[in-house]
N, CA, C and O atoms as CSV, one atom per row, in Angstrom:
chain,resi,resn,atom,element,x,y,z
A,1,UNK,N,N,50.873,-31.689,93.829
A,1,UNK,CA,C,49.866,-32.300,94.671
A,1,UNK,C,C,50.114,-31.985,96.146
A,1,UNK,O,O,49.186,-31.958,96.955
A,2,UNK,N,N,51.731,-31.682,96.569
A,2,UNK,CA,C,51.631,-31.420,97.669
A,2,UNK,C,C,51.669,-29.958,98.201
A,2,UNK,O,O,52.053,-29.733,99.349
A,3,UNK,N,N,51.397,-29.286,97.633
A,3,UNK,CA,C,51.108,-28.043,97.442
A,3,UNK,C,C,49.770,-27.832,97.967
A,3,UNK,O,O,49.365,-27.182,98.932
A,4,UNK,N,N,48.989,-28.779,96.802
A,4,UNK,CA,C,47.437,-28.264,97.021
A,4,UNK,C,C,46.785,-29.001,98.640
A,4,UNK,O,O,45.751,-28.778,99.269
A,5,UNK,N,N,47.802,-29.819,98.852
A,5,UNK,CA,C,47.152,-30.383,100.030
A,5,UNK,C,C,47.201,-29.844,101.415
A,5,UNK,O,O,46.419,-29.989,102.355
A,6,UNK,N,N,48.836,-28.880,101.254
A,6,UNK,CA,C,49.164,-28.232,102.621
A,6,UNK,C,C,48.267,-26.861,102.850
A,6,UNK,O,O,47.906,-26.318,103.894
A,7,UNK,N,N,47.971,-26.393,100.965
A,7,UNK,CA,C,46.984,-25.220,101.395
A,7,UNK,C,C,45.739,-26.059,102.349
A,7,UNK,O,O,45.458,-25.817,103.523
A,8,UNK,N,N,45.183,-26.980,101.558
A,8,UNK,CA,C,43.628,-26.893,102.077
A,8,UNK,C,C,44.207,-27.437,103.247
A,8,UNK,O,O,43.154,-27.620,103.858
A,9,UNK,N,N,45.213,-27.889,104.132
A,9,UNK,CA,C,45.221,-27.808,105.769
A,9,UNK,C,C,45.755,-26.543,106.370
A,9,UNK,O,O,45.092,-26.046,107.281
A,10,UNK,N,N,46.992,-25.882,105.941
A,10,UNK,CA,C,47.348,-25.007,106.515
A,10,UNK,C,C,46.448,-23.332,105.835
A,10,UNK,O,O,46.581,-22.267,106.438
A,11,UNK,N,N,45.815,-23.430,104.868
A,11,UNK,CA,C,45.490,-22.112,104.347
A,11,UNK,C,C,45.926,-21.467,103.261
A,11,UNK,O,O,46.505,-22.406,102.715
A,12,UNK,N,N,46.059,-20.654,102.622
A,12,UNK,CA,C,46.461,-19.794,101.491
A,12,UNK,C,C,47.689,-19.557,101.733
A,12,UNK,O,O,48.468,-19.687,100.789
A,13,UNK,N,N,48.210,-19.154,103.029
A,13,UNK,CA,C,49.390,-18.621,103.408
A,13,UNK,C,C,50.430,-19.165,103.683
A,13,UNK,O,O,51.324,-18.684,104.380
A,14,UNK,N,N,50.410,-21.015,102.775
A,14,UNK,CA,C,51.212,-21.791,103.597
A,14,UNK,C,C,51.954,-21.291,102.004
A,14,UNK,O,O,51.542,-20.945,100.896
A,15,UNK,N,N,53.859,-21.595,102.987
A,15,UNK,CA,C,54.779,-22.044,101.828
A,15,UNK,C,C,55.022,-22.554,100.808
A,15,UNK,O,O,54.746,-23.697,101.172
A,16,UNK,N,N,55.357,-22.686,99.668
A,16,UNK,CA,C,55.634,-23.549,98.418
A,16,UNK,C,C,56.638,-23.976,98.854
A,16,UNK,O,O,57.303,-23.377,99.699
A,17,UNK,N,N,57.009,-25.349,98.247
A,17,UNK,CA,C,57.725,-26.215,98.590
A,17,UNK,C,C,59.125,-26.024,98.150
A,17,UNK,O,O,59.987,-26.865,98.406
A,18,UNK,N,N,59.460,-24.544,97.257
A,18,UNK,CA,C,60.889,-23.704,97.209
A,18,UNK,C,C,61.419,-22.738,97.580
A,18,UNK,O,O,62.460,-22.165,97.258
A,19,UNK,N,N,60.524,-22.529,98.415
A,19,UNK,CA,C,60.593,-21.495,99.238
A,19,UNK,C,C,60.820,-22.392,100.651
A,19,UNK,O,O,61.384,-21.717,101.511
A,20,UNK,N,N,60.699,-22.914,100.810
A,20,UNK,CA,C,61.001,-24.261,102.061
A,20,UNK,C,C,62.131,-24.862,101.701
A,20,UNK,O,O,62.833,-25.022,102.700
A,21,UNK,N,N,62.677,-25.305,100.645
A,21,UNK,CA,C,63.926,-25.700,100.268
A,21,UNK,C,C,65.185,-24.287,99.945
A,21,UNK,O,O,66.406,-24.396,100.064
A,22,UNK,N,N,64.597,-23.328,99.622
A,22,UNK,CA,C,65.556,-21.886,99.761
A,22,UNK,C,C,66.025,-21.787,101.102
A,22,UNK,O,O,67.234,-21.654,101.289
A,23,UNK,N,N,64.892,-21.854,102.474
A,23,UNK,CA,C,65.028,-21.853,103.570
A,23,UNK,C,C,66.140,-22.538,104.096
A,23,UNK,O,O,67.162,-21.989,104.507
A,24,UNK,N,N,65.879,-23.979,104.073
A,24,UNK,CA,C,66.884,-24.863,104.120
A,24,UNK,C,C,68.396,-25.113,103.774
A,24,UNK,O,O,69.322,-25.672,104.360
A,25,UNK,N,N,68.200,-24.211,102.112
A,25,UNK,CA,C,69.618,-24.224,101.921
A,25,UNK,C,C,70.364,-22.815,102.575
A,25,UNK,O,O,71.555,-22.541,102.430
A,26,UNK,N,N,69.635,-22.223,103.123
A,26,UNK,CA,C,70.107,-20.986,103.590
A,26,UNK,C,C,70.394,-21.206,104.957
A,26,UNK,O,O,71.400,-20.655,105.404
A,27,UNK,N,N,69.759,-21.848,105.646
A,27,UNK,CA,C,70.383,-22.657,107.175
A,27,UNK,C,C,71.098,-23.625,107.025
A,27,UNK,O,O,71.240,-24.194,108.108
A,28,UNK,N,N,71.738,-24.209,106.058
A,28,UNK,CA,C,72.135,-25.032,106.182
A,28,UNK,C,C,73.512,-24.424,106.018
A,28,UNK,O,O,74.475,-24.784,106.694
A,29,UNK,N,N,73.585,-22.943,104.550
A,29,UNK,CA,C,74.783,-22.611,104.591
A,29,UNK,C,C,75.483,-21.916,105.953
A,29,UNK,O,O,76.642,-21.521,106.080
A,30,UNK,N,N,74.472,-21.903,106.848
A,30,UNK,CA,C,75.162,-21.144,107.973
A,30,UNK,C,C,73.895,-19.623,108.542
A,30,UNK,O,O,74.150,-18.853,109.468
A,31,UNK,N,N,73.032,-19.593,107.959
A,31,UNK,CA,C,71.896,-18.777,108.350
A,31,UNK,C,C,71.737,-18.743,109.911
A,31,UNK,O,O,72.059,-19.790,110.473
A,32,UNK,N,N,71.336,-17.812,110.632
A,32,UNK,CA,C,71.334,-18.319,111.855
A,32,UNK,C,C,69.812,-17.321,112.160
A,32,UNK,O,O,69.026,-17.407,113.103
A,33,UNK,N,N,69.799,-16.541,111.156
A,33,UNK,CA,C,68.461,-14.936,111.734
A,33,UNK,C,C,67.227,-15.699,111.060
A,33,UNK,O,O,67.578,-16.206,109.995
A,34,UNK,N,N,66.162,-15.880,111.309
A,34,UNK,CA,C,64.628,-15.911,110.756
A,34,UNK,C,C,64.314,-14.735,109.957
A,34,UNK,O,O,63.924,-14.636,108.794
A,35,UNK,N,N,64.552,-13.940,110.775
A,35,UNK,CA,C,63.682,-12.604,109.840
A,35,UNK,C,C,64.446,-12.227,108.665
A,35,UNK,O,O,65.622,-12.588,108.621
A,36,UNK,N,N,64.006,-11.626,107.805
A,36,UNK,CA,C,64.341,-10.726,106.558
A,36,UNK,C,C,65.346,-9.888,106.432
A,36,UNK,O,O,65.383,-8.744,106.883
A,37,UNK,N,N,66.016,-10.331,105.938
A,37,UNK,CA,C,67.194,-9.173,105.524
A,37,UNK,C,C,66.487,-8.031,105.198
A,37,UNK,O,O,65.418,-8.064,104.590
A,38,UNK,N,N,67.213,-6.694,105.695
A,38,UNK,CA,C,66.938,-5.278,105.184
A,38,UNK,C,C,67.296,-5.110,103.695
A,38,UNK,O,O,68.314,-5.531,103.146
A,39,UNK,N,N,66.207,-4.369,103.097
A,39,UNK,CA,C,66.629,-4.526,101.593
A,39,UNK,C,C,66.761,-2.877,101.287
A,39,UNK,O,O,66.362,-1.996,102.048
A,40,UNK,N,N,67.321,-2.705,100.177
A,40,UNK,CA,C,67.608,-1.105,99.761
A,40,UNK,C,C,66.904,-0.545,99.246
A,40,UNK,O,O,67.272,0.629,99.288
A,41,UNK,N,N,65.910,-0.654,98.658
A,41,UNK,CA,C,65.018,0.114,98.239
A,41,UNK,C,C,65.140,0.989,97.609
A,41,UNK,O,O,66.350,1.026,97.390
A,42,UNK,N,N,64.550,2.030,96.977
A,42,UNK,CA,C,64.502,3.231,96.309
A,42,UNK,C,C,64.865,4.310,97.240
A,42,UNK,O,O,64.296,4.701,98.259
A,43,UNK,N,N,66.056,4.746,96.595
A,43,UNK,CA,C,66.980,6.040,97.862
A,43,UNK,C,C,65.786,7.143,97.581
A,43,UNK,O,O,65.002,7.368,96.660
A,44,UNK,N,N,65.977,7.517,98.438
A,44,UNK,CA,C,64.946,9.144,99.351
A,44,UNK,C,C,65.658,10.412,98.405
A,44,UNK,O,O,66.877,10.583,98.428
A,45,UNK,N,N,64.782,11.234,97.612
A,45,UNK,CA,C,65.353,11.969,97.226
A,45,UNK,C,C,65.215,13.632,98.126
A,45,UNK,O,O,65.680,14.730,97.819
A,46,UNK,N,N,64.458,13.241,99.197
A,46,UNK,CA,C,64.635,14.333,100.182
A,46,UNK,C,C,65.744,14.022,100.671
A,46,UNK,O,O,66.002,12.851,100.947
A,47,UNK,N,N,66.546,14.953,100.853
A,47,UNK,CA,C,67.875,15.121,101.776
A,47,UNK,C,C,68.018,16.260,102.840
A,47,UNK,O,O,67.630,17.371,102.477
A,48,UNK,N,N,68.372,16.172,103.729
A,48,UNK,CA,C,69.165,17.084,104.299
A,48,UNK,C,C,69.417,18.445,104.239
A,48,UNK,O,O,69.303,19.267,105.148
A,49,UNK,N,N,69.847,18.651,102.843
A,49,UNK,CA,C,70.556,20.211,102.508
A,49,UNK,C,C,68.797,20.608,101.398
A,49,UNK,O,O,68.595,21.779,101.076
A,50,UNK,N,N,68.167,19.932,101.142
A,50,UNK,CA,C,67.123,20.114,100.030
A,50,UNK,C,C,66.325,20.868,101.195
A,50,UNK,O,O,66.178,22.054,100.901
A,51,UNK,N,N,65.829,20.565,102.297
A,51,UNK,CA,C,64.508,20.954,103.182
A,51,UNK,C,C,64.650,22.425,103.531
A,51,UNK,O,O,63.698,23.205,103.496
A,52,UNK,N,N,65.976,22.787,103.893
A,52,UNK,CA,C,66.331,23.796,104.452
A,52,UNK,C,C,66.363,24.973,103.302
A,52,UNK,O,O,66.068,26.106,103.685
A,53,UNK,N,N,66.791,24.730,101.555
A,53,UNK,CA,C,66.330,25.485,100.317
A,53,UNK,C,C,64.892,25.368,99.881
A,53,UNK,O,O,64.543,26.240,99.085
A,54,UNK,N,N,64.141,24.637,100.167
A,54,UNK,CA,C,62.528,24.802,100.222
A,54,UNK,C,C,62.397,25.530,101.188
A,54,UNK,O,O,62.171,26.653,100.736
A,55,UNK,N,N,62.406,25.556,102.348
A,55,UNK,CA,C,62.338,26.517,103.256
A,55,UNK,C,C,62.221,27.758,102.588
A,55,UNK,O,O,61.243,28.398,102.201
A,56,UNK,N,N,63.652,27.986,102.531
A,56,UNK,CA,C,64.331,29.276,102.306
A,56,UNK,C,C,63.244,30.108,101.061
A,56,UNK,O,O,62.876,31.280,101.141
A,57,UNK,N,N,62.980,29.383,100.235
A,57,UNK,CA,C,61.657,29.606,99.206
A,57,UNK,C,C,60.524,29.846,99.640
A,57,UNK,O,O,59.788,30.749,99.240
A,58,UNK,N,N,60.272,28.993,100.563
A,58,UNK,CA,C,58.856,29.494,101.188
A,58,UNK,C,C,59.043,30.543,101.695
A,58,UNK,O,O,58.109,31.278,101.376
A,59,UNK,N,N,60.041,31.264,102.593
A,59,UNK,CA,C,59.861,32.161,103.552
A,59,UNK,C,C,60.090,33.233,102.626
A,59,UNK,O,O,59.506,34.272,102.933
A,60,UNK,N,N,60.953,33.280,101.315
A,60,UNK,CA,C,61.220,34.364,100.473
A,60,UNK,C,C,59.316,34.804,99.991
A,60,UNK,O,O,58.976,35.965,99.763
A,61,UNK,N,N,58.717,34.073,99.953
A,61,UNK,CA,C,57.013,34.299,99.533
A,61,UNK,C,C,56.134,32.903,99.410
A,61,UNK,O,O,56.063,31.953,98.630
A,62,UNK,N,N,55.412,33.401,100.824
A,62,UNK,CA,C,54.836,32.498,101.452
A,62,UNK,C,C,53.194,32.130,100.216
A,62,UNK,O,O,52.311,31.296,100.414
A,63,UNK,N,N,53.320,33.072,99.073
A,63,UNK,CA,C,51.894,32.498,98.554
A,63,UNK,C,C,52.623,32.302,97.244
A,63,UNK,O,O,52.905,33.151,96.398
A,64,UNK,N,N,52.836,31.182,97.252
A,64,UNK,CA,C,53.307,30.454,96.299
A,64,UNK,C,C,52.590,29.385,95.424
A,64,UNK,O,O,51.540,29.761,94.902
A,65,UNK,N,N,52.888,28.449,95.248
A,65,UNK,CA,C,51.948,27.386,94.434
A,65,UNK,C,C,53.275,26.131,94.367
A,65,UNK,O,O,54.454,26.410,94.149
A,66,UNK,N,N,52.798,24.894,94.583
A,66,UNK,CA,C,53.532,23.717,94.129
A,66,UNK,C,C,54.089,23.554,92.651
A,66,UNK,O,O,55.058,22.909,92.249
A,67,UNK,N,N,53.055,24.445,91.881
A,67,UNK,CA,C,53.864,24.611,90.087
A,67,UNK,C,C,54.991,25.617,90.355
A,67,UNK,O,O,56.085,25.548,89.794
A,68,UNK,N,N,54.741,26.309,91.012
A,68,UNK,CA,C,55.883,27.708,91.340
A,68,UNK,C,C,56.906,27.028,91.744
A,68,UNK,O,O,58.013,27.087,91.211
A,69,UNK,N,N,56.679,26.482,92.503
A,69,UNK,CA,C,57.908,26.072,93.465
A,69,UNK,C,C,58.799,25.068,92.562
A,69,UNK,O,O,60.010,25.261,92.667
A,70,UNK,N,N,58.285,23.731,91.443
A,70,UNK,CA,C,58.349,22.893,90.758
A,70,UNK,C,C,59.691,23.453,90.159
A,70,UNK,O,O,60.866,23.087,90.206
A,71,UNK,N,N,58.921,24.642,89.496
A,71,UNK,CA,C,60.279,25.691,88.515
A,71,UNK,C,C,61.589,26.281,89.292
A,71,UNK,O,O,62.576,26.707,88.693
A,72,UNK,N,N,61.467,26.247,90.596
A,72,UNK,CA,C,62.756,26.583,91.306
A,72,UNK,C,C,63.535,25.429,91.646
A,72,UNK,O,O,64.661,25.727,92.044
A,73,UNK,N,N,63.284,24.210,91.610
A,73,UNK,CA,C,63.554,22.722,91.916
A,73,UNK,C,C,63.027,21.848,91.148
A,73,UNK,O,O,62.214,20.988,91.485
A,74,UNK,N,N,63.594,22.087,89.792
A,74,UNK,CA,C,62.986,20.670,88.449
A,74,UNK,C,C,63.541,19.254,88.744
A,74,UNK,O,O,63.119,18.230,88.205
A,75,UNK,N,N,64.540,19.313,89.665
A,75,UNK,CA,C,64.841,17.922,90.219
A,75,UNK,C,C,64.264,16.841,90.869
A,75,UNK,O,O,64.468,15.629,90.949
A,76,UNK,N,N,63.011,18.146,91.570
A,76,UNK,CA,C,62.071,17.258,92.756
A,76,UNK,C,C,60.695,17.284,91.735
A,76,UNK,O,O,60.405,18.144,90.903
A,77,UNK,N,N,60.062,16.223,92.040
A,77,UNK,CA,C,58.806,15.810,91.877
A,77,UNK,C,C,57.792,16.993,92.347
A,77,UNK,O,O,58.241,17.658,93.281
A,78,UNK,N,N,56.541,17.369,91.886
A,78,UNK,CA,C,55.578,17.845,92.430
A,78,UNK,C,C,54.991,17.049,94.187
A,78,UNK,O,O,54.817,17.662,95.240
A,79,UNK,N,N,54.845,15.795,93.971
A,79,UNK,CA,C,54.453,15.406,94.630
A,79,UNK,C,C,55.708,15.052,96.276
A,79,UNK,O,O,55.322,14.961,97.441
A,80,UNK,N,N,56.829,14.958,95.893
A,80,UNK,CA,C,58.037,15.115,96.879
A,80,UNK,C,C,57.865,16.481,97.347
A,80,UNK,O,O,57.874,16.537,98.577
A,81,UNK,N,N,57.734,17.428,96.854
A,81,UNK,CA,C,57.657,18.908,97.017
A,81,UNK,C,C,56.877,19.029,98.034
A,81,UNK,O,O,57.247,19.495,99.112
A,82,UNK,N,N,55.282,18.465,97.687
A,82,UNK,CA,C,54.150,18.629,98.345
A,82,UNK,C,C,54.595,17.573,99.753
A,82,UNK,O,O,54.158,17.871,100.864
A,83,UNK,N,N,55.171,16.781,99.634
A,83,UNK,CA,C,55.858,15.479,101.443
A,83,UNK,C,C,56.598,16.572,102.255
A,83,UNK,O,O,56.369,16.895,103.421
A,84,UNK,N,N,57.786,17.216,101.181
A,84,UNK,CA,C,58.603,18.343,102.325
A,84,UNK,C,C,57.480,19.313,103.059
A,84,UNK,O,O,57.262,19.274,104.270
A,85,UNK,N,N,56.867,20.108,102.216
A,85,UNK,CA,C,56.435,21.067,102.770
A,85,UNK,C,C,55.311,20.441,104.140
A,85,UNK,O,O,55.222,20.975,105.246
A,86,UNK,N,N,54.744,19.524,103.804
A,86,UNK,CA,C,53.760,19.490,104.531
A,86,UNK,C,C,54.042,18.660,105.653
A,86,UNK,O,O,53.894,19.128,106.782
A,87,UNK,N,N,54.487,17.312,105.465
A,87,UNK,CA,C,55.535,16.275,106.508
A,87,UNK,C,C,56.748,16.652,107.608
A,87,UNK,O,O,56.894,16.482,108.819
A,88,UNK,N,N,57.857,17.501,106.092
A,88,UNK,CA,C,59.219,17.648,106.694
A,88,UNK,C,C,59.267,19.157,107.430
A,88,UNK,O,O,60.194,19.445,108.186
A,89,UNK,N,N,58.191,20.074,107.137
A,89,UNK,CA,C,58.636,21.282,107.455
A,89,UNK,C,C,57.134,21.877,108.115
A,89,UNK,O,O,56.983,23.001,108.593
A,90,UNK,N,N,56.198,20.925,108.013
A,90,UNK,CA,C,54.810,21.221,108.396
A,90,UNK,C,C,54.121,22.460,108.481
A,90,UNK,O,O,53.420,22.982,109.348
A,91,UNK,N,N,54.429,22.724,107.574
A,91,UNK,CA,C,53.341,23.978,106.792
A,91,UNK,C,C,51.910,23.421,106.312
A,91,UNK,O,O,51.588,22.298,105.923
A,92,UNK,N,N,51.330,24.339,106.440
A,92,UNK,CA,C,49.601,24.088,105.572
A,92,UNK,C,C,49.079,25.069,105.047
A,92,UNK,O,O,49.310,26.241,105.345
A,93,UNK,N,N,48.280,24.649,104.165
A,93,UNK,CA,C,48.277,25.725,103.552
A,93,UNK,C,C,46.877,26.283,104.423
A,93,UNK,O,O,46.242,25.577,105.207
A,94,UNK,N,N,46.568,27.690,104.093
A,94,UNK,CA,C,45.829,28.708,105.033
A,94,UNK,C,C,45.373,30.069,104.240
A,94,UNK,O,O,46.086,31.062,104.091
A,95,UNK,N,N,44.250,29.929,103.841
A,95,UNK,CA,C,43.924,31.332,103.153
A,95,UNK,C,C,44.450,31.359,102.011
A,95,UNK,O,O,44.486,32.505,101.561
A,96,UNK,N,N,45.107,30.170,100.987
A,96,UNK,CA,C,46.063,30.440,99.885
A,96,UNK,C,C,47.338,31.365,100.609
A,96,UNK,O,O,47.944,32.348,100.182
A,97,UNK,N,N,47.441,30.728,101.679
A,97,UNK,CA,C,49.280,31.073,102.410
A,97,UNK,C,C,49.661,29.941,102.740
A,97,UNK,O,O,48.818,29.293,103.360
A,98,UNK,N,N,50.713,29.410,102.539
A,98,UNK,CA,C,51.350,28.642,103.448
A,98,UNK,C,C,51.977,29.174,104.483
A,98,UNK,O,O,52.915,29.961,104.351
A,99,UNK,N,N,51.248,28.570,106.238
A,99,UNK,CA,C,52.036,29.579,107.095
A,99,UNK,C,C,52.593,27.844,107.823
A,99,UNK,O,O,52.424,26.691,107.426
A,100,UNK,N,N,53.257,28.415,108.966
A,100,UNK,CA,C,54.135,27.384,109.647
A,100,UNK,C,C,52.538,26.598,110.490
A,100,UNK,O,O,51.465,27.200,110.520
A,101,UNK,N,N,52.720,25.388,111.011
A,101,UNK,CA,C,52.104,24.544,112.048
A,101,UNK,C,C,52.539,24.968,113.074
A,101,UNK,O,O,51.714,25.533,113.791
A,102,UNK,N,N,54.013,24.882,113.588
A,102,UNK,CA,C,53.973,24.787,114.891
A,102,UNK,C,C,53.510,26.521,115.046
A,102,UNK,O,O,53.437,27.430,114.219
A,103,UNK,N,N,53.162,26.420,117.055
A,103,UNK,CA,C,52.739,27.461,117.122
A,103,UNK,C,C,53.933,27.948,118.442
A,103,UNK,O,O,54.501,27.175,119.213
A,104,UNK,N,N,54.058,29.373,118.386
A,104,UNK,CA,C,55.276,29.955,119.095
A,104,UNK,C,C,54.725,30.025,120.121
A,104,UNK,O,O,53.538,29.816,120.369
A,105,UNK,N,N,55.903,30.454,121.074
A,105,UNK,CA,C,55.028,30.969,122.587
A,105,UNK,C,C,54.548,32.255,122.619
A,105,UNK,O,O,53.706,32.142,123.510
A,106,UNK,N,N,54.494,33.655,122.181
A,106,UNK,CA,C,53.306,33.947,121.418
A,106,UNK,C,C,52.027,33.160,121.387
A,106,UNK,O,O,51.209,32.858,122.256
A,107,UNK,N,N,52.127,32.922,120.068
A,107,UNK,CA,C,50.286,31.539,120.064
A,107,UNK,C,C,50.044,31.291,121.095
A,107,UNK,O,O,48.859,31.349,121.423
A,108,UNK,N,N,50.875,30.967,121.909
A,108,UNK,CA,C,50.335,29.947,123.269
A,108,UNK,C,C,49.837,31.056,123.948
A,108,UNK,O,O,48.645,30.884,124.201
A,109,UNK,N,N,50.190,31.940,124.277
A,109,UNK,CA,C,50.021,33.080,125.553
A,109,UNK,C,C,48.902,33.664,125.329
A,109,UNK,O,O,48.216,34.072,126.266
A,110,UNK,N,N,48.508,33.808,123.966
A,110,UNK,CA,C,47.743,34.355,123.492
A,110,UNK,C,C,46.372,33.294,123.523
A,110,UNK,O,O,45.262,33.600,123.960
A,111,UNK,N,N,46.716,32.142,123.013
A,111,UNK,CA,C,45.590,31.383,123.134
A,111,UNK,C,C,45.302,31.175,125.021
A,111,UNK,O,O,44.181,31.182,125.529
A,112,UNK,N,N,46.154,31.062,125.524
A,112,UNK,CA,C,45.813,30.830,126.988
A,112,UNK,C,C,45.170,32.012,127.596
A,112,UNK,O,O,44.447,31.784,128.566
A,113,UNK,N,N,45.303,33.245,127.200
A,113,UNK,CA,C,44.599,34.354,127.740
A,113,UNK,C,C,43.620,34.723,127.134
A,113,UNK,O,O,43.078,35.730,127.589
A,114,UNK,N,N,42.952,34.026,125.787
A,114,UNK,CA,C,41.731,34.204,125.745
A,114,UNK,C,C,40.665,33.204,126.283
A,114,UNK,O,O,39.465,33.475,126.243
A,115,UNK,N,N,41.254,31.792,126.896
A,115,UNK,CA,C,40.700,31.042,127.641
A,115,UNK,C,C,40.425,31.182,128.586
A,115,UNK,O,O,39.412,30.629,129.016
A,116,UNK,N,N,41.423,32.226,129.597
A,116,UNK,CA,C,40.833,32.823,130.292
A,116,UNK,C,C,40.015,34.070,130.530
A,116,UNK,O,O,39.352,34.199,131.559
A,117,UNK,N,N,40.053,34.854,129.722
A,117,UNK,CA,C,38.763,35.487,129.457
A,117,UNK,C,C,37.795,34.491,129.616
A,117,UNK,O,O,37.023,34.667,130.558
A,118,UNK,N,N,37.655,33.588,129.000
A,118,UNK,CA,C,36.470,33.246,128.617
A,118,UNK,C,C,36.117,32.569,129.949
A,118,UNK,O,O,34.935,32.844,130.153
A,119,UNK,N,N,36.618,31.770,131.006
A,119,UNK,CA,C,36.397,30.945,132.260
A,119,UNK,C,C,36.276,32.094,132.928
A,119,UNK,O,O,36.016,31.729,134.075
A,120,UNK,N,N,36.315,33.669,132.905
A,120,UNK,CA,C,36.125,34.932,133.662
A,120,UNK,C,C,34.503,34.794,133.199
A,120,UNK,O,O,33.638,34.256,133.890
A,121,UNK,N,N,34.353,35.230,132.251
A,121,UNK,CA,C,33.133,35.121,131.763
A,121,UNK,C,C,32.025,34.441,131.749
A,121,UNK,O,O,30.846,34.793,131.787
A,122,UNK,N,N,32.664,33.172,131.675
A,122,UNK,CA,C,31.714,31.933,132.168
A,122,UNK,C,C,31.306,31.844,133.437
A,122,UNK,O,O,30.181,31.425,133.710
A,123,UNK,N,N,32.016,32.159,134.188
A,123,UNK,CA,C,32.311,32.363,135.589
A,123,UNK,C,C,31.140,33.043,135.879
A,123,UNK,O,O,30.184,32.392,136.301
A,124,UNK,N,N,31.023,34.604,135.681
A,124,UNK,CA,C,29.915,35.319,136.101
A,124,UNK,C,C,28.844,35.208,135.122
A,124,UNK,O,O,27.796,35.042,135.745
A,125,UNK,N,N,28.629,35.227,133.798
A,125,UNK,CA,C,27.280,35.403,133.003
A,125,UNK,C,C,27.197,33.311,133.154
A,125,UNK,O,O,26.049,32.871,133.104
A,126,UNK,N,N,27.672,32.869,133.222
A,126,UNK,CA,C,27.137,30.961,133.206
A,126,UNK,C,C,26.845,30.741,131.904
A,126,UNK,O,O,27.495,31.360,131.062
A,127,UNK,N,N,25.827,29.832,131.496
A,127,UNK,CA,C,24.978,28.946,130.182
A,127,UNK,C,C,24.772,30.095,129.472
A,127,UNK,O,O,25.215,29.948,128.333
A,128,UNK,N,N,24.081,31.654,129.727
A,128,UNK,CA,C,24.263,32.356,129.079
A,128,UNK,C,C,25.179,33.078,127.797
A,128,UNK,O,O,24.968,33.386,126.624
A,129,UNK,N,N,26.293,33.146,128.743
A,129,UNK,CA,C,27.813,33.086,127.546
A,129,UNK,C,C,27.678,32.454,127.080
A,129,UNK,O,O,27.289,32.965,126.030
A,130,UNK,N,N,27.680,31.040,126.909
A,130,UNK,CA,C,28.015,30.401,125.888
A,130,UNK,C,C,27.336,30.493,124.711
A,130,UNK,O,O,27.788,30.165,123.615
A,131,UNK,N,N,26.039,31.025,124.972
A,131,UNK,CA,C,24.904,30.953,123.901
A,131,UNK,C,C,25.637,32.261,123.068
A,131,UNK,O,O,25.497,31.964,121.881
A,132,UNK,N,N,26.222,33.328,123.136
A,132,UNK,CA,C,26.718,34.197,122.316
A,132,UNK,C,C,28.170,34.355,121.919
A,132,UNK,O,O,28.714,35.427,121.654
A,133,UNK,N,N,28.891,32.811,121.909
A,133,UNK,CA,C,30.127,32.565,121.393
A,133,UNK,C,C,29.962,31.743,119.721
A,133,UNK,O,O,29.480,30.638,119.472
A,134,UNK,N,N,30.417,32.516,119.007
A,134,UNK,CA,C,30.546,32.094,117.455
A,134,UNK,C,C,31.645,31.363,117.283
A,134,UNK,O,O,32.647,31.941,117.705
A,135,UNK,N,N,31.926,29.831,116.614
A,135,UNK,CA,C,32.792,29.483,116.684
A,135,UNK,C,C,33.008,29.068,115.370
A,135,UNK,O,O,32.023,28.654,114.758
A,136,UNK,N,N,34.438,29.099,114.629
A,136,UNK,CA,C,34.470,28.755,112.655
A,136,UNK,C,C,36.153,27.701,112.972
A,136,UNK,O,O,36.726,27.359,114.007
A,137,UNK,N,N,36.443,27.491,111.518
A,137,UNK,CA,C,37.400,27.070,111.445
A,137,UNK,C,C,38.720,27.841,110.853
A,137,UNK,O,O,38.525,29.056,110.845
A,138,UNK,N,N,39.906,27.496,110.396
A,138,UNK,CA,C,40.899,28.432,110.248
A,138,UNK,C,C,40.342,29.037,108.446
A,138,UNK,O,O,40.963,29.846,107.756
A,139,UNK,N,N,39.711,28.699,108.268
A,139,UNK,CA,C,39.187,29.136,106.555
A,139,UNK,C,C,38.810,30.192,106.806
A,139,UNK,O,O,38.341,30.907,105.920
C-alpha cells in the first residue's frame, strides 16, 4: 500500500521500499559515495595487438569482404570485425574498396588547389561558373 501511494505522489520513478532499505543498510555499513559503483561488464574483445593484424589484412588487399576477413580471424565476430574496421581504424568502404578516412597532406593540397582554381574562376567568369560545375558523391 505504501508503494502504491508514493508512486501516485512521487511518479513511476519513485523507489521501492528495498531498495530504500538496501540504501540504508549500505550507509549505515559505512557507504559514504551516492553514485554507482563501476561494474565489469562484458570484456572488449578488441584489443590492442588485434587492430594493428586487421590492418595488416586490409592493406595486404584492400577489396576484401567481412566473410573474407571472418576466415582469417574466426575468433572475432562478423560484426566486431565490421566496429574495427570502420570505428577503430576508419576505413569505408568506396567503390567495393576499403580505402583509409583520414586524408594526407597530399588530399589537402590537392583539395586546397582546386578551390582555388575555382575562387580564380569565380573571380573572373562570376554566377556564370557556377552554372557549369557538376557536382556527385564519392560513389
Amino acid at each position: 500500500m505504501k508503494f502504491i501511494v508514493n508512486v501516485e505522489i512521487y511518479g513511476e520513478n519513485v523507489m521501492t521500499d528495498g531498495m530504500v532499505r538496501k540504501w540504508v543498510r549500505q550507509f549505515n555499513d559505512g557507504r559514504t559515495n551516492v553514485h554507482d559503483e563501476a561494474r565489469s561488464g562484458r570484456p572488449s574483445v578488441v584489443s590492442d595487438g588485434l587492430v594493428p593484424k586487421v590492418n595488416e589484412k586490409i592493406r595486404e588487399n584492400s577489396r576484401f569482404t567481412i566473410r573474407i576477413l571472418c576466415d582469417e580471424f574466426p575468433q572475432i565476430s562478423k560484426t566486431v570485425l565490421h566496429e574495427i574496421i570502420t570505428n577503430c581504424l576508419n576505413y569505408r568502404k568506396l567503390c567495393s574498396r576499403w580505402v583509409p578516412k583520414m586524408l594526407t597532406d597530399v588530399h589537402r593540397t590537392k583539395g586546397l588547389g582546386s578551390a582555388l582554381t575555382f575562387l580564380t574562376r569565380y573571380s573572373e567568369e562570376g554566377n556564370e561558373f557556377l552554372n557549369k560545375i557538376v557536382t556527385g558523391d564519392e560513389t
